[in-house]
N, C-alpha and C positions, 0 to 999 in steps of 0.2 A: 594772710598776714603780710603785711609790707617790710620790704629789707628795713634796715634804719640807713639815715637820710646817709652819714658817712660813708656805708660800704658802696652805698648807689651813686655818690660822688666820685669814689674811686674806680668803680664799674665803669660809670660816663667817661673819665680821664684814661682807663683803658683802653676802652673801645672807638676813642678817638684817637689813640695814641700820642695822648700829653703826657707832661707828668706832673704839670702844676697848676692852682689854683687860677690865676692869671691866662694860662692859655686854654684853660675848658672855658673861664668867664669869655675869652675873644672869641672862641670855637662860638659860644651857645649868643651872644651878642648882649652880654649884661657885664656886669660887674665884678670883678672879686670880693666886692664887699658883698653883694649881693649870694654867694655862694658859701661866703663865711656865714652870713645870716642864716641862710638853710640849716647850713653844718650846725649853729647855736641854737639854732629852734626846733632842730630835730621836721624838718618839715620843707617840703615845697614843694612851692603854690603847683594849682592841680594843672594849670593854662599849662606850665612850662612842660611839664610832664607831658600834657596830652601833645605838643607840640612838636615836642620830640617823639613819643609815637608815631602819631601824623607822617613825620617826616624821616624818619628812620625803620620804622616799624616794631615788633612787640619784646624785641632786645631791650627796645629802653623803657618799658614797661614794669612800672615799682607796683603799684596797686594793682590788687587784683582785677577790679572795674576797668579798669583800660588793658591791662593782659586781655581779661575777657574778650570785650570788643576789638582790640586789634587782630588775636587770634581769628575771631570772626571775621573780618574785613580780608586778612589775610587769605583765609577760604575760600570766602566766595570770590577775591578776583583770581585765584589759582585755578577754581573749577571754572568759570568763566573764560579766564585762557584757554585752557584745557579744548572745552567745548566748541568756542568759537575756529581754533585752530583744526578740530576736527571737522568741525562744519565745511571751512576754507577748503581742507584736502579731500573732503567727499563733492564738494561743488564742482572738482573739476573733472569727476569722475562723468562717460558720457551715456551709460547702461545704468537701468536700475539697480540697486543696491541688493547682493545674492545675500539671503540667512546668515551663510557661515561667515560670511563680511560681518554683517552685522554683531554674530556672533564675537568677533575676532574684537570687536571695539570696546565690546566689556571687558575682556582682556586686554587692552592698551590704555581706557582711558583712565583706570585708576593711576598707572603708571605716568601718565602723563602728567594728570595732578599733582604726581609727587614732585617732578622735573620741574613744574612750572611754580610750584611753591618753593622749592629752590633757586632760579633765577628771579623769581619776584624778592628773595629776602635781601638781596641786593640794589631792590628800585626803592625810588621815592613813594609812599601811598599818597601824598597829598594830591595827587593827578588824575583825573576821574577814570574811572574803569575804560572807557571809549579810548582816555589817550593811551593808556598803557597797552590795551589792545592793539592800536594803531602802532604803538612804538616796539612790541614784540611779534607784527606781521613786520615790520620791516625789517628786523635784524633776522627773520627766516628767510624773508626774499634774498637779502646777502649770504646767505651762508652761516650766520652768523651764530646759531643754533644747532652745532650737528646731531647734539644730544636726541631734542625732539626731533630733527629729522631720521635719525636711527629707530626711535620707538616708531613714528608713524611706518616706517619700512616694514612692521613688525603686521601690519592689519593687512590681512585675506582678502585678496583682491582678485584669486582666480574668480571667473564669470561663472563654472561649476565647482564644487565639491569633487576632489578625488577622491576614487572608487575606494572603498575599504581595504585597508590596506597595501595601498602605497603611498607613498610620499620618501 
């Protein structure tokens, strides 16, 4: 079930940090009249909504049908970071990859996922998977991430397994 159009006006003027009618219409790039319309018809159009999805992500999300799918989107480029990021840090690796390593990445990559769906709720989606890849290898190359660089710290890189019982 969909909020009603009012409360999700006042959501959008939150979440932008307006507080009026006039400065959500300049925020979103329509009209106040156009906004009162909504408010009187109980209703708006499906474009602007998905638009603001698109571009904000599934906070501004009234219908379930676009919750749904941005949820989704949101997913796959989190796991997609995720992966591609661990792909990166095992490529520079120059030994075959030991079990317990392997092991070790079941254990971070959930974690990771979780990291990178957090710095993603932050980006634009309307930028294909490739750029925001691109655009979150390079805020790791600066530093820019110590987060994920603390979880990747986290994956079993000894070349053997220590003996039972030590560590």
């Amino acid at each position: 079930m969909s909020e009603p159009v009012r409360v999700y006006i006042e959501r959008m003027k939150s979440l932008f940090g307006v507080k009026t009618d006039l400065e959500l219409a300049e925020h979103l790039g329509c009209s106040k009249q156009a906004i009162a319309n909504w408010r009187r018809r109980d209703t708006i159009p499906f474009s602007v909504e998905a638009d603001l999805v698109q571009k904000y992500g599934s906070v501004f999300a009234r219908s379930e049908v676009l919750l749904g799918i941005s949820k989704a989107q949101e997913k796959q480029v989190s796991h997609a970071a995720a992966t591609y990021c661990l792909h990166k840090f095992l490529s520079r690796l120059d030994e075959p990859i030991p079990v317990h390593t392997v092991a070790s990445l079941g254990n971070v990559l959930p974690i990771l996922i979780e990291e990178f769906r957090r710095l993603l709720y932050f980006e634009e989606y309307d930028a294909p998977v490739g750029d925001i890849l691109t655009s979150l290898e390079k805020k790791q190359q600066n530093g820019q991430l110590p987060e994920v660089d603390r979880i990747l710290a986290q994956i079993d890189l000894r070349t053997s397994p220590l003996p039972k019982g030590s560590a």
